[in-house]
N, C-alpha and C positions, 0 to 999 in steps of 0.2 A: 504494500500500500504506500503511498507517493506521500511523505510529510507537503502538506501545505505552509510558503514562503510569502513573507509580506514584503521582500524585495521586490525591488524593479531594477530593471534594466534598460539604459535608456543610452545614446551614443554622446560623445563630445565632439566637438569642430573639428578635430582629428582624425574622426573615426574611430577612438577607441571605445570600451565599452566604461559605465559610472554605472556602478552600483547602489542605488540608496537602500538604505531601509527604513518603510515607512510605518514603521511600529510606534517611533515618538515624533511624529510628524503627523501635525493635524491637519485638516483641511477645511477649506471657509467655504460654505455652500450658503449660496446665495439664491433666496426665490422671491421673485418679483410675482406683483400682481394689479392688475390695470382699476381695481376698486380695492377700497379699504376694508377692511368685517362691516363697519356699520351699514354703508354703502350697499353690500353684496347681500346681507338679510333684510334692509328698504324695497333692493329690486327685486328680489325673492318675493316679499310679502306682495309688492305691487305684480308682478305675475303672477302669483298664486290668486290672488283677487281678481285679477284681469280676466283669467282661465276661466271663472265661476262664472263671472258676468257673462262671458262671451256666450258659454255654453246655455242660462237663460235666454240670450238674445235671438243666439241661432237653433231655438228649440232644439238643442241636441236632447236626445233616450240616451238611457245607459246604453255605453261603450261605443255610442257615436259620435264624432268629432266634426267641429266648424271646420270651413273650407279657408278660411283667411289665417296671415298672421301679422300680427301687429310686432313688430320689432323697435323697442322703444327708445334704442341707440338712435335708429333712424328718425324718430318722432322727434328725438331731442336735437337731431341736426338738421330742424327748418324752426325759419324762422315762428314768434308765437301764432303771427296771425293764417299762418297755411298750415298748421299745426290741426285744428279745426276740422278743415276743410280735405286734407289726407284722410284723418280718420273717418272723416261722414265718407267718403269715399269710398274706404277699404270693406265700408259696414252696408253701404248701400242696399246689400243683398240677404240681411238680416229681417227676421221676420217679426218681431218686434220694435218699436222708438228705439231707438242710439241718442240721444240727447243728452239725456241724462247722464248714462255712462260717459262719451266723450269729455263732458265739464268735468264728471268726478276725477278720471283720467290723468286728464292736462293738470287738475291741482295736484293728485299726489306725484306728478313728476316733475312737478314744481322742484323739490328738493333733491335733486337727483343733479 
């Protein structure tokens, strides 16, 4: 059975071979992320509510799904007053009023 090595082996400018060993050498891992925690469980909450609404809107039955999606990245990259006017749009085809939803919407992504 092959002993397991936490060397490396890595070359120099020369070509020869440098051995470290990285048993007392740590390493710094770095993870980035494009929203903060508060951030990521606001727009959580705000699609998980959005999800609800939709599916009264667009009469979904259990385990049928609306045909649209609302991407609120994108909602948030026009300006406020086409803001509106995108989501009556996207809803058009909603068998119930959007109205309502639409204003509730645009305020919770006020903070966002």
């Amino acid at each position: 059975m092959a002993a397991i090595n936490d060397s490396r082996v890595s070359f120099d400018g020369n070509g020869g071979p440098v051995i470290t060993d990285d048993k007392n050498k740590k390493r710094n891992y770095n993870v980035t992320c494009k929203y903060n925690r508060k951030l990521m469980r606001l727009r959580l909450e705000i699609e998980e509510w959005m999800d609800g609404k939709l599916r009264v809107i667009f009469d979904c039955e259990d385990g049928e799904d609306y045909d649209i999606e609302v991407d609120i990245d994108n909602v948030l990259l026009l300006d406020e007053t086409e803001r509106y006017s995108n989501l009556k749009d996207l809803l058009r085809d909603a068998s119930k009023p959007t109205d309502d939803f639409i204003k509730e919407l645009l305020e919770r992504i006020k903070c966002l």
